[in-house]
N, C-alpha and C positions, 0 to 999 in steps of 0.2 A: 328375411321379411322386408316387405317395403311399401313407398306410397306414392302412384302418379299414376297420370291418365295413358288410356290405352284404346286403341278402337274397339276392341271385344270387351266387354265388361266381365266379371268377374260373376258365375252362372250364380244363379238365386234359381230355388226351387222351389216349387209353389205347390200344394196341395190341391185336392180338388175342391178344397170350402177358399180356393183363391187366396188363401193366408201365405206369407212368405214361411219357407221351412230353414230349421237351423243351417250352417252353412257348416261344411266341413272341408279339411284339410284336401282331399280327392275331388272336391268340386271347383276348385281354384285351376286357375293355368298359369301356374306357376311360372312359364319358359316366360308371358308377358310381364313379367314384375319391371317396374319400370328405373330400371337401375339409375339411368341420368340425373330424373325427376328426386330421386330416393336421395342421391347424393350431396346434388342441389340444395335441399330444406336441410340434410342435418348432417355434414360431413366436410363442407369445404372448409371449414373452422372449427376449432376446439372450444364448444361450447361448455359454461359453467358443468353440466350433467356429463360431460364426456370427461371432463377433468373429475369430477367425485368419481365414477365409475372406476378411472384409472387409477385413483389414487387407493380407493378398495382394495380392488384388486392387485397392484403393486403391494401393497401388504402382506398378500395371503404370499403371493409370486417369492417376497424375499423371503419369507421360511424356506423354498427349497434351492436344495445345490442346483448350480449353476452345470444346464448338460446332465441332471441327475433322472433326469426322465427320456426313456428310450423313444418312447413315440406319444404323441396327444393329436387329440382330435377337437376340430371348432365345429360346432354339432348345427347344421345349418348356416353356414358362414356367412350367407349374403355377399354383399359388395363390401363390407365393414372390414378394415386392414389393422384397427386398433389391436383387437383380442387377440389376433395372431402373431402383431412387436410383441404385447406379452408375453404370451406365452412364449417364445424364441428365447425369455433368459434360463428357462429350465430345461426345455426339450429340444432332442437332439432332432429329430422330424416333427412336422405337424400336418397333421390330414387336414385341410378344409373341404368339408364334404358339403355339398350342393347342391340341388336338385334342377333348380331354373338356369336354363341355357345363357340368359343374357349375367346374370349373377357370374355364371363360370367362367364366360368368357372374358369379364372384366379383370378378374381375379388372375386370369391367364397372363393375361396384356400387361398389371399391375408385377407379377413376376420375371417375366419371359422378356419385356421391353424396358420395365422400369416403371417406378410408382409417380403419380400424380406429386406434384409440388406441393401440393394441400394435406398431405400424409407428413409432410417432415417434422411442422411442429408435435403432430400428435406424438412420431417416434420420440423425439427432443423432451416431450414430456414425460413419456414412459421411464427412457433411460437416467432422467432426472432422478425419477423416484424408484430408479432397480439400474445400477449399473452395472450387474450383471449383461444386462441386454447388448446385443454388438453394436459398437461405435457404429453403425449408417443404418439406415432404415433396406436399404437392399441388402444389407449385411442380415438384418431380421430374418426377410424375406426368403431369402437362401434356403431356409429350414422348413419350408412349406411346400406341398404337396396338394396340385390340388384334385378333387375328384369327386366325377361328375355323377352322382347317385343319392336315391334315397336316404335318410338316416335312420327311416324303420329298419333298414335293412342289414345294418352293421351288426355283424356277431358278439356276441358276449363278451367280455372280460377282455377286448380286443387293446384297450391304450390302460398307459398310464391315470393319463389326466384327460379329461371332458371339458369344455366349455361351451356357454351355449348365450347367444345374445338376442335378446326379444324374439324368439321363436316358435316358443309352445304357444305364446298366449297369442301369435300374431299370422298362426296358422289354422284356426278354427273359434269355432261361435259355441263350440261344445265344450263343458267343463271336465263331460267324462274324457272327452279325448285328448284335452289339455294333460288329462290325471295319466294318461296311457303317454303321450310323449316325456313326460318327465321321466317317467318309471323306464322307458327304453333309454332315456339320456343315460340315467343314472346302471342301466343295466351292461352300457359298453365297455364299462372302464372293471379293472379287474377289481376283485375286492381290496380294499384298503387302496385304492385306488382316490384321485382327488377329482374336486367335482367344484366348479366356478359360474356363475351365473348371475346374469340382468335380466328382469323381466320391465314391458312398462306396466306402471299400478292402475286397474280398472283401465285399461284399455278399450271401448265398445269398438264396432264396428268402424272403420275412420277411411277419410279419403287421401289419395297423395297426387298432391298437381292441382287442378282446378275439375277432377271429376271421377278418378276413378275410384272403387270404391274396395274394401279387403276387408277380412275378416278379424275380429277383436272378440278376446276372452277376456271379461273384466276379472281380474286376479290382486290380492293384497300381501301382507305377507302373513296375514292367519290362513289362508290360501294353499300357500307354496310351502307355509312351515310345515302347513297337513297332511301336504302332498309328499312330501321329502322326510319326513322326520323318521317314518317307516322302514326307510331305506337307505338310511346314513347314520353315521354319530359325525359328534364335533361340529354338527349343524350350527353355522350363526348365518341370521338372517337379519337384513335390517333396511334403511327405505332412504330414500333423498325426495325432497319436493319437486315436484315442475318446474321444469326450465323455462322464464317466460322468454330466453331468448331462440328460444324454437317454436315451429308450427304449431298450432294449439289443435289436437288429435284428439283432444275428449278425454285423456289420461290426467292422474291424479300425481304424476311422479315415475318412481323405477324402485322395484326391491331388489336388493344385491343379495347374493347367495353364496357362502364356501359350506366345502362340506368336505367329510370320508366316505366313501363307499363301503358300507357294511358287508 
């Protein structure tokens, strides 16, 4: 998921009474995501929300052995290289699976050539708080795999472990569909299977750059507890404030998520 300007805008459909209609996941063009713009507002620094995020999630990360997970998957990866140091201190591979061409291609480069200098303090953090992780941030890297496809599409009980960083709610305007992306999140990993997640809180509709515009599911965590609780034990769900040191997207915060797959 991401936010910046693009020459083609992002399709709005309109009914015949003229009204805009919901927007959904399939009416986006996802290959325009504007990856530069995306990284620009919230990535070239470890901002206060990227350090809580990590530091969650480092928690859940040091319960498992080190290499004790055959395969994981970062469930909509984006351009975001954080999720993936993490998860590198448990799994032995990591799918980042992707849909948008410019996302892939970053994540390529970030592999295949070497990661931006802007990633190292993120790794330096992670490894801080999980020394399991490999001494270098291309050392992380190493274990990723990247690949270029839908994430409806992913077979069932297929990984270990799931993660997924603002992408149900940053993929559509629909709540049902939001409810349908969780449930396939949660449906890839085998049972008893672990399950790691950010959403942002109340999300609307937001722009990234100076105009383009993307689609936002306002979500909380009586929301995602409702959505998940069905489908997991060991649910804990819990929320961090807005970062005022980031763009102001109309979000109220991030709820964080671990779980078991039932």
């Amino acid at each position: 998921m991401s936010r910046a300007e693009r020459t083609t805008p992002m399709t709005w459909r309109v009914s015949k009474s003229g009204e805009i209609t919901t927007t959904h996941n399939d009416d986006v063009d996802w290959d325009s995501w504007p990856v530069a713009d995306y990284l620009a507002e919230n990535y070239r620094e470890v901002h206060p929300s990227d350090a809580a995020v990590i530091a969650h999630h480092s928690a859940f990360y040091r319960r498992l052995a080190p290499g004790s997970l055959g395969r994981s998957v970062e469930w909509g990866a984006g351009p975001n290289l954080y999720p993936l140091i993490l998860a590198a201190s448990a799994s032995r591979r990591i799918d980042a699976v992707e849909a948008g061409a410019g996302n892939v291609a970053y994540l390529e480069r970030q592999i295949l050539r070497g990661p931006d200098a802007s990633w190292v303090p993120f790794h330096g953090l992670c490894r801080e708080l999980n020394p399991a992780l490999p001494a270098t941030l291309a050392g992380a890297l190493a274990h990723v795999d990247v690949v270029h496809g839908d994430v409806r599409d992913l077979p069932p009980g297929r990984y270990d472990l799931a993660s997924m960083h603002f992408v149900a709610e940053g993929a559509t305007e629909d709540r049902a569909e939001f409810a349908d992306f969780c449930r396939l999140f949660v449906r890839c990993v085998a049972p008893g299977g672990y399950l790691v997640a950010a959403f942002m809180e109340n999300m609307p509709t937001y722009r990234i750059g100076p105009a383009s515009r993307w689609p936002g599911c306002p979500v909380d965590p009586d929301v995602v507890t409702e959505v998940f609780a069905p489908l997991t034990r060991e649910l804990a769900v819990t929320r961090i404030d807005a970062d005022p040191t980031l763009p102001d997207y109309g979000d109220s915060g991030m709820v964080l998520l671990t779980a078991v797959s039932a």
